[in-house]
C-alpha positions as CSV (number, residue, x, y, z in Angstrom):
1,X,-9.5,-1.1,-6.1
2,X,-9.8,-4.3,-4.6
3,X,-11.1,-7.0,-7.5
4,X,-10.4,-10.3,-5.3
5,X,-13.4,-11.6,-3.5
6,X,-14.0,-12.7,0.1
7,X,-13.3,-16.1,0.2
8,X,-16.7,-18.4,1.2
9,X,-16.3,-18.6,5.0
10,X,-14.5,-15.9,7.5
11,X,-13.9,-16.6,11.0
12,X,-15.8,-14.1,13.2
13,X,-15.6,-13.7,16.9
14,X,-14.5,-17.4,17.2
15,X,-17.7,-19.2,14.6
16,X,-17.3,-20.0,11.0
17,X,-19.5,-17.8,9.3
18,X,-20.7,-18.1,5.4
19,X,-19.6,-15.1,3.6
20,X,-23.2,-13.3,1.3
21,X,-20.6,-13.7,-2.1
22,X,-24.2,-13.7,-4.2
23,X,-24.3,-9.6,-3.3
24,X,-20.2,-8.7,-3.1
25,X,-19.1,-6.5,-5.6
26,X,-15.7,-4.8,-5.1
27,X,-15.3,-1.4,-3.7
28,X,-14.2,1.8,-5.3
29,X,-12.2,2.6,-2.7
30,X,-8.4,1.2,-2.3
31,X,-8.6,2.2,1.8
32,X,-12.3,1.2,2.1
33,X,-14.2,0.6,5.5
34,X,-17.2,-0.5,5.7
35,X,-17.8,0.8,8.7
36,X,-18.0,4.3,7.6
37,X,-20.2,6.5,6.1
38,X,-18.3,7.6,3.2
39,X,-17.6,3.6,2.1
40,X,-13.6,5.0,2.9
41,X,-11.0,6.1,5.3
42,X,-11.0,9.6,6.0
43,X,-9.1,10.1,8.9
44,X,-5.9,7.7,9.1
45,X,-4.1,9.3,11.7
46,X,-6.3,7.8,14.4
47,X,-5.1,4.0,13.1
48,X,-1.3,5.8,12.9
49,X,-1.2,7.0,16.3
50,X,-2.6,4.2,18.2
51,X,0.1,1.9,16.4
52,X,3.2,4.6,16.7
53,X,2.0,4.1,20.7
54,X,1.6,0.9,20.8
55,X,5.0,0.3,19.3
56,X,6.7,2.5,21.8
57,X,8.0,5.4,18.9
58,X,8.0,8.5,19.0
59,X,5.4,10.7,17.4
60,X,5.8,10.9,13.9
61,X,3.4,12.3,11.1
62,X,2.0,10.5,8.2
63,X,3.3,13.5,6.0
64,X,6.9,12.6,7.9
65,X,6.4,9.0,6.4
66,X,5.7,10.3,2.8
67,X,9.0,12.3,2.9
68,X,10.9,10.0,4.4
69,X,10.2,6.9,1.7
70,X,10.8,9.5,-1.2
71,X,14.8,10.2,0.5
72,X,15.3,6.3,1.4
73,X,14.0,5.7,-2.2
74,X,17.2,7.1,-3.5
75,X,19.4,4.8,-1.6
76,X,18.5,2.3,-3.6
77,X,18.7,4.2,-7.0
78,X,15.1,4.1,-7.4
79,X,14.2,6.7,-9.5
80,X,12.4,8.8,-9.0
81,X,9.3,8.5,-11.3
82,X,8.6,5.6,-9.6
83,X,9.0,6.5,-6.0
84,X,6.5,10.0,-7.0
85,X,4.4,7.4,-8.6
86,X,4.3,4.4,-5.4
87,X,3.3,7.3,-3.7
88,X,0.6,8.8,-4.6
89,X,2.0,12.0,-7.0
90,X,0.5,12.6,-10.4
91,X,3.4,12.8,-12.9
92,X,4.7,16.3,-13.1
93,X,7.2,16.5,-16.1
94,X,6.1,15.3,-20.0
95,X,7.5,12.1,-20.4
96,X,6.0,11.0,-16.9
97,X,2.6,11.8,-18.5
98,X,2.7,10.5,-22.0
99,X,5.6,8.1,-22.4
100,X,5.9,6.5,-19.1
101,X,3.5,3.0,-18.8
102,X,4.6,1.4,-15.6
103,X,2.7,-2.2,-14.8
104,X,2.2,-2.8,-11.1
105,X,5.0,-5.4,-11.0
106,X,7.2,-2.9,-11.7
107,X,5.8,-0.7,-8.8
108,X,5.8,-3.8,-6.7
109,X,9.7,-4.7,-7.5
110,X,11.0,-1.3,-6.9
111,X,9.0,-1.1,-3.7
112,X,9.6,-4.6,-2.2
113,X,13.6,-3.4,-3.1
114,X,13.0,-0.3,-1.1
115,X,11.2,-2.2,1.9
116,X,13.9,-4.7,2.1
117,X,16.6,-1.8,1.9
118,X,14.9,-0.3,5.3
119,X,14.1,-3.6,7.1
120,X,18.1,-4.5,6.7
121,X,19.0,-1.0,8.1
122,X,17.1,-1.4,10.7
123,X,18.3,-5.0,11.7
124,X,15.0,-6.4,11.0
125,X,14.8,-10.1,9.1
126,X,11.3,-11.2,7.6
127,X,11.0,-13.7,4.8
128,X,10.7,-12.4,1.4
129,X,7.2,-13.1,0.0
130,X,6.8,-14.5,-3.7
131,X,5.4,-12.0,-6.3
132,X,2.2,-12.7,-7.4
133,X,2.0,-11.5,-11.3
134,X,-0.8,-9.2,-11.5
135,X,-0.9,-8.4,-15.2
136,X,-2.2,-4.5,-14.5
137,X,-1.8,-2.0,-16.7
138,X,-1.8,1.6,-15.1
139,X,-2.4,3.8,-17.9
């Protein structure tokens, strides 16, 4: 759920333009659009594809994505709780549903390790961003 609001001016189609934050209210949706009809993305393969082109690879699926995060995961002893749980799963055995309270910073560490763990594979350098602490209890 996005919480943070728009900040008071955006920049559209090259004019300053004063954002309406009297009637903002944040959205329900994580992947919203307001664009369409059901306040959400529903189909993000079109958005995939056009950027798998335009980056010159080969076609690959979204599903192909999901799979592929869950087995790089493990090479940097992630476990697995908390890759299922960065991606989307509900938690499957007792413990994940009862006993395990995981904050979002913990989520964000184990998945800025992960990310950093494939950009060095692939010979990519970015600078590391600064967590900002959220204070966000998933239970």
């Amino acid at each position: 759920m996005n919480d943070t609001s728009p900040p008071e001016y955006r920049i559209r189609h090259g004019k300053k333009v004063k954002n309406d934050l009297d009637n903002w209210k944040p959205s329900e949706w994580v992947f919203f659009r307001k664009t369409a009809d059901s306040g959400h993305i529903v189909e993000p393969r079109i958005g995939h594809n056009r950027a798998l082109a335009s980056a010159g690879l080969p076609d690959l699926t979204l599903h192909g994505l999901r799979r592929s995060f869950g087995t790089l995961a493990e090479w940097v002893e992630c476990p697995v709780g908390i890759s299922a749980q960065i991606m989307g799963h509900k938690p499957s055995a007792l413990a994940e549903k009862h006993y395990r309270k995981r904050p979002l910073d913990l989520l964000w560490m184990w998945h800025t390790k992960i990310e950093a763990w494939i950009l060095k594979q692939a010979s990519i350098s970015v600078a590391p961003v600064q967590q900002k602490s959220q204070s966000v209890n998933l239970a």
